[in-house]
VODOSE-126891 format. One record per residue: x, y, z of N, C-alpha, C in turn; residue number from 1; residue in one letter. Coordinates in Angstrom, 2 decimals, always signed. Atoms other than C-alpha are relative to their C-alpha. Last residue first. Layout:
// VODOSE-126891
SITE|nx|ny|nz|cax|cay|caz|cx|cy|cz|num|residuo
SITE|X|Y|Z|X|Y|Z|X|Y|Z|NUM|A
...
//
This chain:
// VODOSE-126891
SITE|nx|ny|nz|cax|cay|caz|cx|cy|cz|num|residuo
SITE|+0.29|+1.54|-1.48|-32.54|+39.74|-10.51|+1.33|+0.02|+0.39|179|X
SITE|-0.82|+0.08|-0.67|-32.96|+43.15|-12.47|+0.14|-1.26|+0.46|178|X
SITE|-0.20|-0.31|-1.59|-36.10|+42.89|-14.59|+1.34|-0.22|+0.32|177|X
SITE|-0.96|+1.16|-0.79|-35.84|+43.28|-17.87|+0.15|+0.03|+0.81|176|X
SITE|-0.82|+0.22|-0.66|-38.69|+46.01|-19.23|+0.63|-1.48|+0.62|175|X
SITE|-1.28|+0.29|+1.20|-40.88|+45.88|-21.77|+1.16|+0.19|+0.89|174|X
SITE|+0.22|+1.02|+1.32|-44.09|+46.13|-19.74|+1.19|-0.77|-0.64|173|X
SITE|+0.39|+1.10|-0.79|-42.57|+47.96|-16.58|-0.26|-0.99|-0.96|172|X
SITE|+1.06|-0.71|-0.65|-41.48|+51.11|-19.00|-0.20|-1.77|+0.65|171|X
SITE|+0.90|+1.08|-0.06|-38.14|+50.92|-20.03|-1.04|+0.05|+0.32|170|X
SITE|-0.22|+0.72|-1.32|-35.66|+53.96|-19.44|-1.50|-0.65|-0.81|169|X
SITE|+1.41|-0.20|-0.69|-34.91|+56.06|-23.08|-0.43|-1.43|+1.17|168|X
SITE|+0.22|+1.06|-0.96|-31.64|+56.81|-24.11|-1.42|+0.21|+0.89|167|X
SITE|+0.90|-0.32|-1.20|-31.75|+58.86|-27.40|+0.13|-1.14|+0.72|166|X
SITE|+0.73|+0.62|-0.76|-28.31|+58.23|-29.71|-1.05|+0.22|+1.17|165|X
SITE|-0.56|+0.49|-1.62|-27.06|+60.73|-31.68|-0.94|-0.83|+0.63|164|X
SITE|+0.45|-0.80|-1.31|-28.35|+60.57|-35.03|+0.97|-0.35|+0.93|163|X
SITE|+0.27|+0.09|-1.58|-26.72|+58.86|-38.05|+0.03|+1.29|+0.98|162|X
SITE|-1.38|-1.18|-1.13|-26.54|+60.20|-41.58|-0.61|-0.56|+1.58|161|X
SITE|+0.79|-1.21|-1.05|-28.79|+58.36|-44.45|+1.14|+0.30|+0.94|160|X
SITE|+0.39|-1.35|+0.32|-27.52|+57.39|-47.88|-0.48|+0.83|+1.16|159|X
SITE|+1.19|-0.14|+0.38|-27.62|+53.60|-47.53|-0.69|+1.27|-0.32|158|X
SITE|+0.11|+0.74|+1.31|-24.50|+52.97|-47.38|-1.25|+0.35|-0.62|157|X
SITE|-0.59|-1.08|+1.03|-24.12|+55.58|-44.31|-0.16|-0.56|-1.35|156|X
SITE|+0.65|-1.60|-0.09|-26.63|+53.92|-42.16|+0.93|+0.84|-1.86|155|X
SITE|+0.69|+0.12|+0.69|-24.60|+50.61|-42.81|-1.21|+1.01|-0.35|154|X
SITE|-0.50|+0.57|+1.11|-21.59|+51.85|-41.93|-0.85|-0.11|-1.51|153|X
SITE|-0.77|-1.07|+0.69|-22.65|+53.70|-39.08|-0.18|-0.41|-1.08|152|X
SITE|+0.57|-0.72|+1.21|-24.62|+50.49|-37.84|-0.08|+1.06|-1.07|151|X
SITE|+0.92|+0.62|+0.22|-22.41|+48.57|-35.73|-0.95|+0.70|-0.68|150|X
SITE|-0.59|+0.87|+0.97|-20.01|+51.17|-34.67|-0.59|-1.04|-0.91|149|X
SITE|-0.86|-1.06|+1.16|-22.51|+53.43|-33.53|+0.85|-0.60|-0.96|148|X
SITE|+1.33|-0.19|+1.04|-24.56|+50.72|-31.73|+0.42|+0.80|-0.94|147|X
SITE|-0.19|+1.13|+0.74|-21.21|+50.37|-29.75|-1.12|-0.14|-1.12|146|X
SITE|-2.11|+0.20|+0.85|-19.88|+53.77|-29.16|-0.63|-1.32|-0.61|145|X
SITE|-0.05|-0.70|+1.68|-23.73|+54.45|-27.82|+0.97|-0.25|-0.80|144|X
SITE|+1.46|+0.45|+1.16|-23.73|+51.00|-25.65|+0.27|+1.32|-1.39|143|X
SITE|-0.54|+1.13|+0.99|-20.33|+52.44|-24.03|-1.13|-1.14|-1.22|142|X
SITE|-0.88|-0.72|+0.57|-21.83|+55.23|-22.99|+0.73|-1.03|-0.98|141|X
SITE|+1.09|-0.78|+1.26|-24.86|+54.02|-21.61|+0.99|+0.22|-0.42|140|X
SITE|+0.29|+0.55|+0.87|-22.27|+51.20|-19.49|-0.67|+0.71|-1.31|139|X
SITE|-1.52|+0.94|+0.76|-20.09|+53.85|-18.31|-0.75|-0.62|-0.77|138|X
SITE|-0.74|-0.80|+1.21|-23.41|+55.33|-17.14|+0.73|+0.15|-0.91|137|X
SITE|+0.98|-0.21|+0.93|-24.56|+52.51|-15.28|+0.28|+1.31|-0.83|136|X
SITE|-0.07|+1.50|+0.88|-21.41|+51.40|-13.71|-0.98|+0.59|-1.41|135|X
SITE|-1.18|+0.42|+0.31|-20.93|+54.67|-11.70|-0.03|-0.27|-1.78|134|X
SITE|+0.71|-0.44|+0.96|-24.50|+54.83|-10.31|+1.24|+0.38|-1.30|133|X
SITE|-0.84|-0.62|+0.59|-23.40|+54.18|-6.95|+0.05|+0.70|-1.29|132|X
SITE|-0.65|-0.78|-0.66|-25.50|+53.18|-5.17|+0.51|+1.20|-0.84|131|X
SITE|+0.75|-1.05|+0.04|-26.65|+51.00|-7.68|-0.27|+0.84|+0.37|130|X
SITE|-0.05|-0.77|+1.15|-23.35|+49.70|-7.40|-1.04|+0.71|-0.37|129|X
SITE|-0.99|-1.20|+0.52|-23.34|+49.36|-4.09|-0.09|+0.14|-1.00|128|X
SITE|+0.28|-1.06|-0.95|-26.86|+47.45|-3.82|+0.90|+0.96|+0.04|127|X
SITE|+0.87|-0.23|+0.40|-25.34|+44.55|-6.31|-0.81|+1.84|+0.65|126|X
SITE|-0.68|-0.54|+1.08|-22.55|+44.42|-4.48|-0.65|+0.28|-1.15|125|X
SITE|-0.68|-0.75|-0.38|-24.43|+43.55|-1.29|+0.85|+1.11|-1.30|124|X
SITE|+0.72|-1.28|-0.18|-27.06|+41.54|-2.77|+0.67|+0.90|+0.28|123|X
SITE|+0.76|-0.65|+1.56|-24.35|+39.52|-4.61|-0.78|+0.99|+0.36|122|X
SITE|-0.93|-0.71|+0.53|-22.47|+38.79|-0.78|-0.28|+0.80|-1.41|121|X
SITE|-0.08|-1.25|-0.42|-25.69|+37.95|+0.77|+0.85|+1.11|-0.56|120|X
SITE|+1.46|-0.97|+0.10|-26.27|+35.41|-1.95|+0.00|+1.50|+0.76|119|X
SITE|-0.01|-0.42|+1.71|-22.77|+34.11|-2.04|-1.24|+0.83|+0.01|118|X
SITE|-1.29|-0.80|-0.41|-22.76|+33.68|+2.15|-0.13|+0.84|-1.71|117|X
SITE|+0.79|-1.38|-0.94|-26.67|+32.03|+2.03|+1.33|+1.12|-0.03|116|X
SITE|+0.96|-0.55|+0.80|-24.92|+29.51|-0.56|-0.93|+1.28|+0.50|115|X
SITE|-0.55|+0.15|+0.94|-21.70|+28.57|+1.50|-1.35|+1.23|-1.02|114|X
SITE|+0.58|+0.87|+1.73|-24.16|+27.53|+4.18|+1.02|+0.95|-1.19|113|X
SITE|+0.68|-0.66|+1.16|-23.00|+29.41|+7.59|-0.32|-0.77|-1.12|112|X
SITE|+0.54|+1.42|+0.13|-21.86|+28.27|+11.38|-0.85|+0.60|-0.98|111|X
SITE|+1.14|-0.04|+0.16|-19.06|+31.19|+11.40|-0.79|-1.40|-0.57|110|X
SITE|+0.91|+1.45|+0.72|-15.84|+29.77|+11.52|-1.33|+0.58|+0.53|109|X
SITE|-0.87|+1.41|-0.36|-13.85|+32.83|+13.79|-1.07|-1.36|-0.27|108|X
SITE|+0.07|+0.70|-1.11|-15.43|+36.20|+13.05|+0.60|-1.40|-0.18|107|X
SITE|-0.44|-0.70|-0.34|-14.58|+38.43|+9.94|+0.44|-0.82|+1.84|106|X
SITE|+0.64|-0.55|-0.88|-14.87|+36.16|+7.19|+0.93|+0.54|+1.69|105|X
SITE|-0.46|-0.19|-1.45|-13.05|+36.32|+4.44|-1.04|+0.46|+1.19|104|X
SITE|+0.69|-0.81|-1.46|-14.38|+35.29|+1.03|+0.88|-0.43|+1.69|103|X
SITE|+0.15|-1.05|-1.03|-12.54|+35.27|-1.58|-0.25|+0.72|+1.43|102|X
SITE|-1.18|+0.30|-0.03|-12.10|+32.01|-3.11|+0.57|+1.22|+0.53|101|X
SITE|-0.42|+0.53|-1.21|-15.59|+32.60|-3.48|+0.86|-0.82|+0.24|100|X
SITE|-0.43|+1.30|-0.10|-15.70|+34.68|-6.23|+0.48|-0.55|+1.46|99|X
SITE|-1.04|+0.13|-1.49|-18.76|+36.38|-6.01|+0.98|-0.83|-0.14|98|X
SITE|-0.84|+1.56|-0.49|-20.15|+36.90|-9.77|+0.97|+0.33|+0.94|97|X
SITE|-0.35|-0.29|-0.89|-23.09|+39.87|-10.18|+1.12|-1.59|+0.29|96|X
SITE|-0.57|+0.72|-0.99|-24.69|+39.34|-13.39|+0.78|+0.68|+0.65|95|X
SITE|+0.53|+1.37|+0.07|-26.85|+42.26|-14.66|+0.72|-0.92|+1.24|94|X
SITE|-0.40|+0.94|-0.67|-27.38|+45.78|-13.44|+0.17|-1.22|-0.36|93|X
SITE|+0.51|+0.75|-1.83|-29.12|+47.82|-15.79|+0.91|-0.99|+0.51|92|X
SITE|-0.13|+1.12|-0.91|-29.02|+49.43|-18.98|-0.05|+0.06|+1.15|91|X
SITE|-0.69|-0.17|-1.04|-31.27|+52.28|-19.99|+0.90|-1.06|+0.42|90|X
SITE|+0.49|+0.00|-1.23|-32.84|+51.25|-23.38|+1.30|+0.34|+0.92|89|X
SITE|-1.05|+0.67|-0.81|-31.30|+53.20|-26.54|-0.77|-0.56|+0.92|88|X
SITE|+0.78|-0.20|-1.61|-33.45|+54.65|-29.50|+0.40|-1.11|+0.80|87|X
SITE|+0.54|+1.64|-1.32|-31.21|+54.72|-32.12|-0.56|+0.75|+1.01|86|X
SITE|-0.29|+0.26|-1.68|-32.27|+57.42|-34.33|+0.46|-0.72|+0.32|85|X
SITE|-0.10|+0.90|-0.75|-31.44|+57.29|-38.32|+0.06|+0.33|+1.22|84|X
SITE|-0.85|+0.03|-1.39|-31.57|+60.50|-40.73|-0.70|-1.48|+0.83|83|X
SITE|-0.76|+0.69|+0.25|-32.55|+60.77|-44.36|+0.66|-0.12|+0.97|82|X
SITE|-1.12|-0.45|-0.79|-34.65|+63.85|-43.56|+1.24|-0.67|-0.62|81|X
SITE|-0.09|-1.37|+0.38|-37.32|+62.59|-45.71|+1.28|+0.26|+0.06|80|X
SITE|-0.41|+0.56|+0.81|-37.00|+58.65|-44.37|+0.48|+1.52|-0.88|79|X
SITE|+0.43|-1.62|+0.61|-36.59|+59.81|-41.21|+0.42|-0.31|-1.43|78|X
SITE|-0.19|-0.74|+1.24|-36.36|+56.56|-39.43|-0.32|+0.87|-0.67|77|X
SITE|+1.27|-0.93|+0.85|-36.49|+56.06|-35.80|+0.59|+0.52|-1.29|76|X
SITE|-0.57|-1.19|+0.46|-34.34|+53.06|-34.32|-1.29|+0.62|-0.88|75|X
SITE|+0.80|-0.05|+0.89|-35.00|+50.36|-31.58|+0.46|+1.16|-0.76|74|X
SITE|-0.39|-1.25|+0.44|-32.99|+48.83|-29.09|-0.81|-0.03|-1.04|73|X
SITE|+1.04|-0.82|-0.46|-35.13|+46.35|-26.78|+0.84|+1.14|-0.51|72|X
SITE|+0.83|+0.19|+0.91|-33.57|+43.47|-29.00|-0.88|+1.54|+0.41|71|X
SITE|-0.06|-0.50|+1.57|-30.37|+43.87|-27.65|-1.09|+0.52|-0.61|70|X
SITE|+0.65|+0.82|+1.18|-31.18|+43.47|-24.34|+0.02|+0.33|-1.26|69|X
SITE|+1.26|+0.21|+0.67|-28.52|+45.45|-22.43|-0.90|-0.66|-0.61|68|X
SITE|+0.41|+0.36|+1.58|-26.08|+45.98|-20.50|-1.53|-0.11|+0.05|67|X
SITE|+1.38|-0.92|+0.56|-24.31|+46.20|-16.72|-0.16|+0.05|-1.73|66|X
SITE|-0.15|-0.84|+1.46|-21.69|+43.77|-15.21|-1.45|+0.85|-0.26|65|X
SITE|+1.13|-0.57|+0.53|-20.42|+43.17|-11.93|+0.06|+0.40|-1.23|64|X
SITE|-0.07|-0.55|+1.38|-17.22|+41.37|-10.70|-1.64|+0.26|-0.33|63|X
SITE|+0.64|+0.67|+0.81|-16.91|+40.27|-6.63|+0.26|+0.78|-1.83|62|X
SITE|-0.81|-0.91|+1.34|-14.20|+40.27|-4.22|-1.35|-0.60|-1.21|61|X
SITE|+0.33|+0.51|+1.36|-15.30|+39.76|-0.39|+0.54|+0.39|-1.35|60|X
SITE|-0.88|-0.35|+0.87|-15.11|+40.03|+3.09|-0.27|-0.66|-1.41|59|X
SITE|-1.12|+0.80|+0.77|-17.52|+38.48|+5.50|+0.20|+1.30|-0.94|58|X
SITE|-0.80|-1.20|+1.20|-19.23|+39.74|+8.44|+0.85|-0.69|-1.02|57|X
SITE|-1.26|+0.48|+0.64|-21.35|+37.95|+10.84|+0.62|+1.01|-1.09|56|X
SITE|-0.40|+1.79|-0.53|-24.12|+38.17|+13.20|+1.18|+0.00|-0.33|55|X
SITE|-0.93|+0.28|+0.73|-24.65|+42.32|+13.42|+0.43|-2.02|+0.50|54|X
SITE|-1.26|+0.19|-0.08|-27.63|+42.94|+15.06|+0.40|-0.54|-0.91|53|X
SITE|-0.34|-1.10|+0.88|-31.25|+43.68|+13.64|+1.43|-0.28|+0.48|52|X
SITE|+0.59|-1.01|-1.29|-33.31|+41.52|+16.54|+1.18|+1.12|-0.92|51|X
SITE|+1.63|-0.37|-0.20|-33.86|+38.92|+13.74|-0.14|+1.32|+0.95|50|X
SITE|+0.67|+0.92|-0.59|-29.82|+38.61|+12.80|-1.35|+0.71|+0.70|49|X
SITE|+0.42|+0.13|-1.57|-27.72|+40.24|+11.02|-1.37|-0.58|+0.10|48|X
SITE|+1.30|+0.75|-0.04|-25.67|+39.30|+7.87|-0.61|+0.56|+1.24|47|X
SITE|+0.43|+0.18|-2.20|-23.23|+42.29|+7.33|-1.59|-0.95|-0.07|46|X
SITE|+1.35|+0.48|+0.07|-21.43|+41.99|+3.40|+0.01|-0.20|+1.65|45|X
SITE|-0.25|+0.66|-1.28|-17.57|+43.73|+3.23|-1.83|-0.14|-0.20|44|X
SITE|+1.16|-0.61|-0.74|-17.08|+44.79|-0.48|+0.32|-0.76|+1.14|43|X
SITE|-0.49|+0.92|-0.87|-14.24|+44.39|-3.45|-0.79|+0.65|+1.29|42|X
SITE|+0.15|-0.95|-0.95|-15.79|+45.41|-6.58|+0.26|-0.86|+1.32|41|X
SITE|-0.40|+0.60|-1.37|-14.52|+44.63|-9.82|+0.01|+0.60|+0.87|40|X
SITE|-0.32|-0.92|-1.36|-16.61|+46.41|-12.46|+0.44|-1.02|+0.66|39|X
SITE|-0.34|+1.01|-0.83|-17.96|+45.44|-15.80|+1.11|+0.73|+1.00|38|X
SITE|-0.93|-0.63|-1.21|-19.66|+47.94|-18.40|+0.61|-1.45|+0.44|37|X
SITE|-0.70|-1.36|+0.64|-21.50|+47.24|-21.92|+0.74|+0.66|+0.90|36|X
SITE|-0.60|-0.75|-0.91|-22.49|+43.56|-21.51|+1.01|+1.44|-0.41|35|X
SITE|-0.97|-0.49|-0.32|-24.93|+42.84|-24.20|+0.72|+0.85|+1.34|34|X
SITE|-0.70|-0.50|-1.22|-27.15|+40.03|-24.01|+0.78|+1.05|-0.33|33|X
SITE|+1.06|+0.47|-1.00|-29.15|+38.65|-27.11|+0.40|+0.71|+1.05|32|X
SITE|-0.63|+1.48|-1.04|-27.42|+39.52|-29.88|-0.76|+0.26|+0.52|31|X
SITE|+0.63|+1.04|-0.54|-29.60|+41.37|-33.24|+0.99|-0.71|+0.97|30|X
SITE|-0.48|-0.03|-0.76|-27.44|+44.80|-33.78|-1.07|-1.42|+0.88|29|X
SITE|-1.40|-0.43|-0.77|-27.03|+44.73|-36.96|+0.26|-0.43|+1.36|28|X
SITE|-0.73|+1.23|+0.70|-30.42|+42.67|-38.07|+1.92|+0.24|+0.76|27|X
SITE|+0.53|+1.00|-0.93|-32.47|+45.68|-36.12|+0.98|-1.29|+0.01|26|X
SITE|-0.24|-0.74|-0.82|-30.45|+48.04|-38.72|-0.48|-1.03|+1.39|25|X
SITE|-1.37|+0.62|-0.21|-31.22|+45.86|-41.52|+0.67|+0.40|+1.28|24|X
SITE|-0.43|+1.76|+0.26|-34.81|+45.79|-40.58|+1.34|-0.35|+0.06|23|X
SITE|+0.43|+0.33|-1.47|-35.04|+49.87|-40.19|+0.49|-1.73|+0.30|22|X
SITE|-1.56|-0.25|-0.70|-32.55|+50.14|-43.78|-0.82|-0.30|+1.66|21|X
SITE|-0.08|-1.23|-0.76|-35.57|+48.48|-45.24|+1.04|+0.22|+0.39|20|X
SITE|+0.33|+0.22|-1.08|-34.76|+44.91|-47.45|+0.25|+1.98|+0.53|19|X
SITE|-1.10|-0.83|-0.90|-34.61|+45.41|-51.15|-0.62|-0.18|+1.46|18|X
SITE|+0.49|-0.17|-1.33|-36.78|+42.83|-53.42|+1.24|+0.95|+0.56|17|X
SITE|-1.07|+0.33|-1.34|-35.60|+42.92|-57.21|-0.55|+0.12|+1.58|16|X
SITE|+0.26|+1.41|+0.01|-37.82|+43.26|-60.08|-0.05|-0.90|+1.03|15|X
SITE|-0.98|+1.09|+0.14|-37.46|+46.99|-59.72|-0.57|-1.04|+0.04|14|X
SITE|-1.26|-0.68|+0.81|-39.71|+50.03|-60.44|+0.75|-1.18|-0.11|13|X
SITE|+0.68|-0.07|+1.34|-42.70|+48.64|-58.02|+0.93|-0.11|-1.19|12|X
SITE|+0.05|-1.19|+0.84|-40.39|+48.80|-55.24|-0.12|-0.98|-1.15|11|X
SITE|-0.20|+0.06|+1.81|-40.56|+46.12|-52.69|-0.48|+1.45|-0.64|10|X
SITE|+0.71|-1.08|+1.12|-39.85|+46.30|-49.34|-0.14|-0.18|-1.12|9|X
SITE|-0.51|-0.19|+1.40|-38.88|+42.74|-47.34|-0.99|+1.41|-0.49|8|X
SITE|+1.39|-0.31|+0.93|-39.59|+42.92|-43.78|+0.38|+0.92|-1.47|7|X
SITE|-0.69|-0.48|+1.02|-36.66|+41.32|-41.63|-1.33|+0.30|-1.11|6|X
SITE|+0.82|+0.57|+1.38|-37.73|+41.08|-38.34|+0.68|+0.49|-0.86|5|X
SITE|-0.79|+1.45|+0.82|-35.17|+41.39|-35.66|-1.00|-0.24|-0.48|4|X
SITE|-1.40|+0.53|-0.81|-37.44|+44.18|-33.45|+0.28|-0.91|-1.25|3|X
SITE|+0.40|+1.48|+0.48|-39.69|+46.27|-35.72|+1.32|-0.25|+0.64|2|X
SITE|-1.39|+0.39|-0.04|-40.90|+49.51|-34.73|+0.13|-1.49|-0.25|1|X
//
């Protein structure tokens, strides 16, 4: 497979260089980030404390998104057939933004850092949504619509017929970690 390379073919027959439809296809959908869901999620975060109690409680409003690495899409050509895979990665969880202009806490001036409050509050909304499992589907869905639009065109120029999209989960190697 060939991520964002462009690997010139040549045919004997012509003078002319032609670039692969795999290459142009990589070239389509070369960004770097795509966000393919986003979610406002309004959560309550529980700090507790070494003996497992409840210390504090704050209120919250955060926005989540889920996507993809561009580059980790890949497509199977049938040159015979004249058919195009995408092969999809799973998205995943990305940024998580607390706005803190939000936060309510539950107890009366908690003695807290600002930055320990945002952090608890991201793990928290972070943790529901994967919960939840929601986000991440919306997002696969909206990845196929978009890889579809984005290379249809050029699939079809070229004489071949787009596949349905396979979604296939990352393997530890090639995988984006969550953070």
């Amino acid at each position: 497979m060939w991520n964002g390379v462009v690997k010139p073919v040549f045919d004997n027959a012509r003078t002319e260089s032609t670039i692969s439809v795999e290459s142009q296809l990589q070239a389509a959908v070369n960004i770097d980030d795509l966000s393919t869901a986003k979610f406002h999620y309004g959560g309550v975060a529980v700090k507790k404390d070494n003996a497992g109690k409840d210390k504090w409680h704050v209120a919250y409003e955060a926005t989540v998104t889920a996507g993809v690495k561009m580059s980790d899409i890949t497509f199977e050509v049938d040159d015979t057939a004249k058919t195009v895979t995408p092969i999809l990665p799973k998205p995943t969880i990305g940024d998580v933004v607390v706005d803190s202009g939000s936060l309510d806490f539950f107890e009366n001036n908690p003695s807290v850092e600002i930055d320990e409050v945002i952090k608890l509050c991201k793990q928290d909304a972070q943790q529901e949504t994967k919960t939840n499992g929601d986000i991440i589907s919306i997002a696969a869905s909206n990845l196929e619509q978009t890889v579809d639009a984005l290379t249809k065109d050029l699939v079809e120029a070229k004489g071949y017929k787009l596949q349905k999209a396979e979604t296939v989960k990352l393997t530890k190697e090639t995988a984006h970690a969550d953070e």
